[in-house]
KEKE-3310 file (N, C-alpha, C; in steps of 0.2 Angstrom, whole numbers, plus 5000, padded with zeros to 4 digits):
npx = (5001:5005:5019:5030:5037:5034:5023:5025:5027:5013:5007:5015:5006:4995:4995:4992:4979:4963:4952:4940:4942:4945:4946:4946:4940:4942:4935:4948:4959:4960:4953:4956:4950:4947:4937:4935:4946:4942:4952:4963:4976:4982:4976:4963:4962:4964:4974:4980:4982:4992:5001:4996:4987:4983:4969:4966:4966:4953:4943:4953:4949:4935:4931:4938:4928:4917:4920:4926:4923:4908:4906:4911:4911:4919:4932:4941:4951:4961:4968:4981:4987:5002:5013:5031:5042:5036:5033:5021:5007:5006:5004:4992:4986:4996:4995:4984:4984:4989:5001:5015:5023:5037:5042:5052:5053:5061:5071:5077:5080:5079:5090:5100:5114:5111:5119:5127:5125:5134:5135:5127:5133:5125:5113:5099:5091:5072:5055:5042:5030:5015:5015:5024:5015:5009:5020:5024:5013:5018:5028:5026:5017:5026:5034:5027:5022:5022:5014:5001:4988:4990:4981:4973:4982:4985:4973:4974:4983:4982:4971:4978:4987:4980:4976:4988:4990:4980:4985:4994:4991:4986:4990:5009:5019:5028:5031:5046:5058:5069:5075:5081:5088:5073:5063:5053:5067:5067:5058:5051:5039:5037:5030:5020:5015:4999:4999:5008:5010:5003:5012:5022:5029:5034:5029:5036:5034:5040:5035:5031:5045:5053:5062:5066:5070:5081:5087:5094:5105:5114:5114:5101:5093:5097:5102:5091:5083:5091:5092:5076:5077:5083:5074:5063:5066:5069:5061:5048:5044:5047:5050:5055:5058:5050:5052:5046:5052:5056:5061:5073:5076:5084:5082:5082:5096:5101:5094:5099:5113:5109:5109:5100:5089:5086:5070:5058:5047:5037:5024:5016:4999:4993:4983:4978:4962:4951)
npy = (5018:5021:5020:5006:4997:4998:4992:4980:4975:4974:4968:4955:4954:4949:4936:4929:4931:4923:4913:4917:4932:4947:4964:4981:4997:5011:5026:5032:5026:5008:4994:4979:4962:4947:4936:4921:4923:4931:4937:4939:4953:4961:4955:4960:4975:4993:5002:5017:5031:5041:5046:5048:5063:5081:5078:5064:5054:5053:5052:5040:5030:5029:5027:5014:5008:5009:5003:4990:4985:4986:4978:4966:4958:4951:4955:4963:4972:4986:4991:5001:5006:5014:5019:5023:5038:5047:5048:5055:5060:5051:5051:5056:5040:5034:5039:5033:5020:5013:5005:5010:5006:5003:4995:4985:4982:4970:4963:4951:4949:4934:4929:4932:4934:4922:4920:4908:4900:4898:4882:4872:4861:4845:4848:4850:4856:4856:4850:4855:4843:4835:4831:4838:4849:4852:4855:4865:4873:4875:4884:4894:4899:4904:4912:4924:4941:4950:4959:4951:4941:4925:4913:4924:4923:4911:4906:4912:4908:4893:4895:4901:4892:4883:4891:4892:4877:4875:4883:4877:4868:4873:4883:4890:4885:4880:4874:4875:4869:4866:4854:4854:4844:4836:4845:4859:4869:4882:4890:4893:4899:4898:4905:4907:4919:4913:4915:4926:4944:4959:4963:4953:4949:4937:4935:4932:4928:4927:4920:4922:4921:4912:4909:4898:4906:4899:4894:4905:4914:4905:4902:4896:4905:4910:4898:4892:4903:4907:4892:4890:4902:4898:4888:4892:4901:4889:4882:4886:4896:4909:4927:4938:4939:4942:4952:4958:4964:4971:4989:4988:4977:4960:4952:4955:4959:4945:4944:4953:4947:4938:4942:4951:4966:4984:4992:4997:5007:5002:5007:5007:5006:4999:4991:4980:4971:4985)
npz = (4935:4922:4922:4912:4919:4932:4931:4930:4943:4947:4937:4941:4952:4950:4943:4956:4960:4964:4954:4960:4961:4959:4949:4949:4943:4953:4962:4958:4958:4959:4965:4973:4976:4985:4986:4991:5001:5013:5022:5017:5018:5005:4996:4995:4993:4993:4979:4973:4963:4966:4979:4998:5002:5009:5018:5013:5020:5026:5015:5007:5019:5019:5007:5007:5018:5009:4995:4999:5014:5014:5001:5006:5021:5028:5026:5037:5039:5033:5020:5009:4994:4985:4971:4966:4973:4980:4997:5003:5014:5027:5041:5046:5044:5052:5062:5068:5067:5059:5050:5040:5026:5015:4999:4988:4970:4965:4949:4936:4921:4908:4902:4909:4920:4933:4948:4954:4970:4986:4988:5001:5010:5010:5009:5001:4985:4985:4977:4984:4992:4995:5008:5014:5016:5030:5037:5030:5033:5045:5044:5038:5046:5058:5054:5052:5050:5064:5072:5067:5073:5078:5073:5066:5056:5052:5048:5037:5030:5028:5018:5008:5007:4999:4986:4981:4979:4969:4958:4957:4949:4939:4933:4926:4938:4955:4970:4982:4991:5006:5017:5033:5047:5047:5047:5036:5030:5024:5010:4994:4983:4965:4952:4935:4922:4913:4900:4887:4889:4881:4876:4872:4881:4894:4913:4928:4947:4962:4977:4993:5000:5011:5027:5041:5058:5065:5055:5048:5039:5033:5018:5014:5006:4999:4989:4986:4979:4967:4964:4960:4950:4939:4937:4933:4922:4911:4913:4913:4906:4910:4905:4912:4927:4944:4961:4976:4990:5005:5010:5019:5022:5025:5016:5004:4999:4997:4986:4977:4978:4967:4958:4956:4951:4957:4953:4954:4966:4981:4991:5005:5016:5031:5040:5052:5062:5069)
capx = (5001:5008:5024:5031:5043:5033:5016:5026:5026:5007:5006:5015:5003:4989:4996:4989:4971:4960:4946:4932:4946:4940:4952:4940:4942:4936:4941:4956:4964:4957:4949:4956:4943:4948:4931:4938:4949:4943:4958:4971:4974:4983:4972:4958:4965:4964:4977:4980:4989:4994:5004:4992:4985:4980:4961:4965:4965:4945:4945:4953:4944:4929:4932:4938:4924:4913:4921:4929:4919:4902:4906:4917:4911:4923:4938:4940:4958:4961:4976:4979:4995:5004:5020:5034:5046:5033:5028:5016:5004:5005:5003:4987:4986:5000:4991:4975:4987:4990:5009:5018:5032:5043:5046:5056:5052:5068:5069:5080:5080:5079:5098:5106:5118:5107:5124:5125:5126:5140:5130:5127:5135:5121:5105:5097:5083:5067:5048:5038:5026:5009:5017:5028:5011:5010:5026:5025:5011:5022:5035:5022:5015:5030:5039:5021:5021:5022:5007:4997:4986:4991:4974:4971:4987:4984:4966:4975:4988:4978:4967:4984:4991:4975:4978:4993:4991:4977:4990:5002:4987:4981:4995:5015:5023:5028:5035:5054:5060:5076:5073:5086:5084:5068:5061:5057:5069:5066:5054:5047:5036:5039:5024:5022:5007:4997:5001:5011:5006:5003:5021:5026:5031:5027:5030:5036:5034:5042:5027:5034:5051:5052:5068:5065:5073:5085:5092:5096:5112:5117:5114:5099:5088:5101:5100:5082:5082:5096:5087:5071:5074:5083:5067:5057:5068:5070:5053:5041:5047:5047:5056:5056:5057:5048:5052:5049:5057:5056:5065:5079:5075:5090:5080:5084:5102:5099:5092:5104:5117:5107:5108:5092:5094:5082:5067:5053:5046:5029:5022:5008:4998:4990:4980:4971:4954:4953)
capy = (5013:5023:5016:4999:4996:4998:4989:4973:4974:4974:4962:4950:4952:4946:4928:4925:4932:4916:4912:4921:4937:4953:4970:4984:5003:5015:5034:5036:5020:5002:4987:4969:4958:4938:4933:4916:4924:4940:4938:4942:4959:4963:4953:4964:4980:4997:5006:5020:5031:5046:5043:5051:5070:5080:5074:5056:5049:5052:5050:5033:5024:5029:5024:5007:5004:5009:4996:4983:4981:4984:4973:4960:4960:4947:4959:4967:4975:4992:4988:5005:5005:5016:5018:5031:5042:5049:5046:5056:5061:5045:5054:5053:5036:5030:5041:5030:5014:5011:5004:5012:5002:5004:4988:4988:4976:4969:4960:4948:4946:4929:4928:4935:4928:4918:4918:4902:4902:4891:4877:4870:4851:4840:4849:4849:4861:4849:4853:4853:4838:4833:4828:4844:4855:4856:4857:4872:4879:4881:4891:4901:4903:4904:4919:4929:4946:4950:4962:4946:4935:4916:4914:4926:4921:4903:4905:4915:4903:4888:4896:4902:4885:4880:4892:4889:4870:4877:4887:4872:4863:4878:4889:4885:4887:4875:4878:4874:4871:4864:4854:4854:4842:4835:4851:4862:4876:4886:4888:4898:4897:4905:4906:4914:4921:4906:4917:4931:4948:4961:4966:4949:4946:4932:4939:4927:4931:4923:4923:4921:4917:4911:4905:4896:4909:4894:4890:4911:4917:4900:4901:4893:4907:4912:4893:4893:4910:4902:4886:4893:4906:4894:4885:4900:4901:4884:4876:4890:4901:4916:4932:4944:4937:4948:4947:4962:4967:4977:4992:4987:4968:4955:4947:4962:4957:4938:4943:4956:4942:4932:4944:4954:4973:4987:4993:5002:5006:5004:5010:5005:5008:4993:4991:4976:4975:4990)
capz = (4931:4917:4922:4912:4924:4940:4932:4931:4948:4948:4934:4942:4958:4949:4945:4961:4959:4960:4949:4961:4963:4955:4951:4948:4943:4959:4967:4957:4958:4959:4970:4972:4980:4986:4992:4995:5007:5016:5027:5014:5017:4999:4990:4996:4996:4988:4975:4972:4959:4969:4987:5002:5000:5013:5018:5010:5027:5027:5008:5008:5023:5016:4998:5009:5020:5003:4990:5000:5018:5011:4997:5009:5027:5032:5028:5043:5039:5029:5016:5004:4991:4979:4967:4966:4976:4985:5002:5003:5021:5030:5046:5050:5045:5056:5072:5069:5071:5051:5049:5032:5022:5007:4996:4980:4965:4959:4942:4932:4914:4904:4899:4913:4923:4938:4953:4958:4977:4989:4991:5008:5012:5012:5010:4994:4985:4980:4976:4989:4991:4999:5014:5016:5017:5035:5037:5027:5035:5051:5044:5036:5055:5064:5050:5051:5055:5072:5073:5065:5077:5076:5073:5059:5050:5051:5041:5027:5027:5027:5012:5004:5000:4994:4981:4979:4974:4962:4952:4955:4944:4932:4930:4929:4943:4958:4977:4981:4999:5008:5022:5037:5053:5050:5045:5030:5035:5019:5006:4991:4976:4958:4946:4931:4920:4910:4895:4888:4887:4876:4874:4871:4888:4904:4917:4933:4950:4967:4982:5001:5002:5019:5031:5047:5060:5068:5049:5043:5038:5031:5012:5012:5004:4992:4988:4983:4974:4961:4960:4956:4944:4935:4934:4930:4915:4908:4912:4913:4899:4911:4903:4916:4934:4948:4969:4979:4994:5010:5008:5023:5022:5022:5009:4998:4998:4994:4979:4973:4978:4966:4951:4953:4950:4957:4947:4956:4972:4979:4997:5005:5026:5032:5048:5055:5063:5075)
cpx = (5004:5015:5026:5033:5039:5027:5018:5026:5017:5005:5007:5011:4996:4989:4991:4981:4967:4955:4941:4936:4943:4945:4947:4943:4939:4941:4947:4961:4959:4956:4951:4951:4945:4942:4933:4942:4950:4948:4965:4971:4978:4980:4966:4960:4964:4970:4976:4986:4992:4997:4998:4993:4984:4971:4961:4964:4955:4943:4945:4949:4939:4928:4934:4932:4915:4913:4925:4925:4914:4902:4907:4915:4917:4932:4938:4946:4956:4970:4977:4989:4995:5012:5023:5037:5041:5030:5022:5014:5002:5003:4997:4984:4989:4998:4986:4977:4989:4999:5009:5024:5031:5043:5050:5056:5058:5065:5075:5076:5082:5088:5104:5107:5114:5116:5123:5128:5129:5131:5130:5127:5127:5114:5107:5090:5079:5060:5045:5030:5020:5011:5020:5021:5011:5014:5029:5023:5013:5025:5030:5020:5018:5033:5034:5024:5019:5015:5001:4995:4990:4986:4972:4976:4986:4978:4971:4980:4985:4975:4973:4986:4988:4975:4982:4993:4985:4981:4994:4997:4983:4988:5001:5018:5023:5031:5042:5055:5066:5074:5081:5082:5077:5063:5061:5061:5068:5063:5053:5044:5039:5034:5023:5015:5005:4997:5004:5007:5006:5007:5023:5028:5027:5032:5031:5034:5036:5035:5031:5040:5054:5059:5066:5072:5080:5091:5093:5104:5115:5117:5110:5092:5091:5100:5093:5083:5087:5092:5081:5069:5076:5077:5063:5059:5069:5064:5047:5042:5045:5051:5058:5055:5057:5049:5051:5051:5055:5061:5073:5080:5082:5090:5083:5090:5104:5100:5095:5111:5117:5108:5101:5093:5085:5077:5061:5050:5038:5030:5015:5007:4993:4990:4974:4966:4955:4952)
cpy = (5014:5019:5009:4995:4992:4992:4982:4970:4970:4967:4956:4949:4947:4939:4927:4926:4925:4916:4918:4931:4942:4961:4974:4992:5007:5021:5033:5032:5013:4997:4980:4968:4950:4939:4928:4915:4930:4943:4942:4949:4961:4960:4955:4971:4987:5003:5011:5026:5040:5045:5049:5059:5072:5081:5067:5053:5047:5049:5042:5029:5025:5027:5016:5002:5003:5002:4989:4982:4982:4978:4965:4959:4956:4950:4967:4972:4981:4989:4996:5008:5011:5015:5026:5032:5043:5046:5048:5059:5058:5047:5053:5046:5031:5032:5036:5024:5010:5008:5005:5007:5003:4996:4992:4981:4975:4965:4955:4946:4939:4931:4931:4930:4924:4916:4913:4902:4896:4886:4873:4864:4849:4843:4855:4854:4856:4852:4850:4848:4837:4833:4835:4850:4856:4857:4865:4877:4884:4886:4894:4905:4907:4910:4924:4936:4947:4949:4957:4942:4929:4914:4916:4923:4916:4901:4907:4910:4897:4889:4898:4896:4882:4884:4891:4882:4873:4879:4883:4867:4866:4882:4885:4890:4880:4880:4871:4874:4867:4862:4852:4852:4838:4838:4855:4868:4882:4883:4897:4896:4902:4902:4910:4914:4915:4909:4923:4937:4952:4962:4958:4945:4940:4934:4932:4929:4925:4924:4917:4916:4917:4906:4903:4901:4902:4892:4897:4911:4910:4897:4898:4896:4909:4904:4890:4897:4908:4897:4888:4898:4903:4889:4887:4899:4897:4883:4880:4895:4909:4921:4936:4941:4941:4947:4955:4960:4972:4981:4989:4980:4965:4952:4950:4961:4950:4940:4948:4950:4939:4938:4951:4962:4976:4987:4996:5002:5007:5005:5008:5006:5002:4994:4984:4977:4979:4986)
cpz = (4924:4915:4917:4917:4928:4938:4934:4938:4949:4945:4938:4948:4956:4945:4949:4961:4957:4956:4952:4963:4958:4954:4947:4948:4949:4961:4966:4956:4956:4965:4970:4976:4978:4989:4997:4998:5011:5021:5023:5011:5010:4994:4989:4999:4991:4986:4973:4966:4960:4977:4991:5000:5007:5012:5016:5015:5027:5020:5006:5013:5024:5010:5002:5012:5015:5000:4993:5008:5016:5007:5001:5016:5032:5033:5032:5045:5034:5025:5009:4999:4985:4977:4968:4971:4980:4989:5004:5012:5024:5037:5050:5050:5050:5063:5072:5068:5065:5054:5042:5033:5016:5005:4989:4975:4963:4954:4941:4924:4911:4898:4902:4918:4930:4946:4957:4966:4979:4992:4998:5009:5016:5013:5001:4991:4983:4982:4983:4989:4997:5005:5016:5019:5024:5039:5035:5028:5043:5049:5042:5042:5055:5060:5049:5053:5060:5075:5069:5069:5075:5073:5069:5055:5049:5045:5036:5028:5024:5018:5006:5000:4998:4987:4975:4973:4969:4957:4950:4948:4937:4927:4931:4933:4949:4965:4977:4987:5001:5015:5026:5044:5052:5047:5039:5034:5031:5013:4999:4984:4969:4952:4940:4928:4914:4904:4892:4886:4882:4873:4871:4876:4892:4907:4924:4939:4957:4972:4989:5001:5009:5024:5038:5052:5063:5060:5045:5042:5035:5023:5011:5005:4998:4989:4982:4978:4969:4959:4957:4952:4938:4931:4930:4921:4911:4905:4913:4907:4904:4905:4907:4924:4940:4956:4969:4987:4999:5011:5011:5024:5020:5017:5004:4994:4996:4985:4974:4972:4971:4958:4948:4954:4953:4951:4950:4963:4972:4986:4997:5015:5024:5040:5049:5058:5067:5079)
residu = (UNK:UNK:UNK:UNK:UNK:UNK:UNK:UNK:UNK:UNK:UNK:UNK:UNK:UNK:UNK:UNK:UNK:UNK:UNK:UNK:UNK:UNK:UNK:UNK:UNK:UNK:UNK:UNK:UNK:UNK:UNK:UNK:UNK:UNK:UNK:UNK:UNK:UNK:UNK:UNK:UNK:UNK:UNK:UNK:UNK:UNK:UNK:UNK:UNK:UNK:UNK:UNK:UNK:UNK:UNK:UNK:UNK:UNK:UNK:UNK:UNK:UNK:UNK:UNK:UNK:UNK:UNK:UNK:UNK:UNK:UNK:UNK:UNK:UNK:UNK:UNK:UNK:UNK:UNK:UNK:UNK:UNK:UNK:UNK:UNK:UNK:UNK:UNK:UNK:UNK:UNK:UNK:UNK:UNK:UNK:UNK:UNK:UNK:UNK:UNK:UNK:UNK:UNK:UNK:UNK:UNK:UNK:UNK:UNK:UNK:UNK:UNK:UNK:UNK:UNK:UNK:UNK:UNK:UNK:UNK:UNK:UNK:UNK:UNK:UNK:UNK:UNK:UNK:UNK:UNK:UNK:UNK:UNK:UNK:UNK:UNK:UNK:UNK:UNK:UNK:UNK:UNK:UNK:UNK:UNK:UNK:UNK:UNK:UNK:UNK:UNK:UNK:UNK:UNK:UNK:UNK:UNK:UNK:UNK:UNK:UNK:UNK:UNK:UNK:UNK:UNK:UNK:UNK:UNK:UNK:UNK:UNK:UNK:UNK:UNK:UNK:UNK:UNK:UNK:UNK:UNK:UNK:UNK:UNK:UNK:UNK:UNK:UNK:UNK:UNK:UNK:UNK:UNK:UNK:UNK:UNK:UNK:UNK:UNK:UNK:UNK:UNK:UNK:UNK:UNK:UNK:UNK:UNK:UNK:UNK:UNK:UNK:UNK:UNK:UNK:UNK:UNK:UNK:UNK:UNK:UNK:UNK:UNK:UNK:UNK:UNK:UNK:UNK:UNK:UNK:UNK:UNK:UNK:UNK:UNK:UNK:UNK:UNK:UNK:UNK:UNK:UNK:UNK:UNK:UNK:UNK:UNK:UNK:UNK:UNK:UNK:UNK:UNK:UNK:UNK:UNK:UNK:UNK:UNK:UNK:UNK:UNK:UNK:UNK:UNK:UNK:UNK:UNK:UNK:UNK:UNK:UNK:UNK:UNK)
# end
């Protein structure tokens, strides 16, 4: 966290923290805690500020079934993240049926160029409205991670966009989508912090941008990510616009498309309920 760079990452995660959410120092790192969604496995997750050691395997999922399921009993996942180069000794996490992934925060700056993308005849970007939610909470389904029940994912979704409209009502920010057929085919939100920080800064952040598999490769995501950081910058007085990114992800290439420049890396093992 000594990092600037990389905290913005962080920063920007805690937009989303709702009112009963809680970030708590503990073993070396620190504790989120969503009560009001013990499903969302990074919103109830533990951080740390060294990549795996050996012995952290025992280490960590005893520091998680400490501070996050005694605490939680409803989160029934293990979620545990760090920053940096290093990978670290994910090994025996990933024998005991964890999956590791790399992301990468990218950034844009308040004054840089926002690449406006070939527009697509006849489909338009526009705020997503009351009527759009369950529309939106397919795509959310249907783009889940694999290894995610339909069932598990559906509650955090459900409890997700209840958030979501909170922040649309507390904080600024709003959700953006493109509808194709009938259908939203693409969506994303962009929020930013309800005031600047110590540095002077506010700090934006993009949260699930999402393409209907049937509507990819067709300029729809690049579409969004143009409109809505324009937004960020107009009408929300972002400075610093945050998305990450899976390391190898297509999404990645969208948004360098779109102007956004690398900036730190985070890592993290995540395992559902055994």
């Amino acid at each position: 966290m000594s990092d600037p760079i990389a905290s913005d990452a962080l920063r920007s995660a805690l937009i989303f923290l709702p009112a009963d959410g809680s970030i708590t120092p503990v073993d070396g790192g620190f504790r989120m805690l969503t009560p009001s969604n013990p499903g969302y496995w990074w919103g109830n997750s533990l951080r740390f500020d060294h990549a795996p050691r050996d012995g952290d395997f025992e280490r960590w999922t005893q520091a998680f079934a400490r501070h996050v399921h005694a605490a939680q009993p409803g989160s029934l996942h293990m979620t545990f993240g760090w920053d940096g180069a290093e990978r670290g000794m994910v090994e025996p996490f990933v024998a005991a049926g964890f999956t590791y992934f790399e992301t990468i925060s990218m950034a844009v700056e308040r004054g840089a160029t926002v690449i406006a993308p070939h527009v697509v005849p006849d489909i338009h970007v526009a705020r997503v409205t009351d009527g759009d939610r369950d529309t939106l909470l397919a795509l959310l389904v249907e783009t889940r991670i694999v290894e995610q029940s339909e069932t598990d994912y559906r509650d955090f979704a459900v409890r997700q966009i209840a958030l979501w409209r909170s922040l649309e009502a507390a904080a600024p920010g709003c959700w953006f989508c493109v509808h194709d057929g009938g259908r939203i085919a693409g969506a994303l939100g962009v929020f930013a912090e309800k005031r600047r920080g110590a540095d002077g800064r506010r700090i934006g952040r993009f949260q699930h941008v999402v393409t209907h598999p049937s509507s990819r490769r067709r300029g729809f995501a690049r579409m969004l990510v143009a409109h809505a950081s324009t937004h960020a910058f107009m009408h929300l007085d972002v400075d610093t616009l945050v998305v990450l990114a899976d390391e190898n992800d297509a999404a990645r290439r969208v948004y360098a498309a779109c102007g956004y420049v690398p900036r730190s890396r985070h890592r993290g093992l995540e395992r559902g309920s055994p």
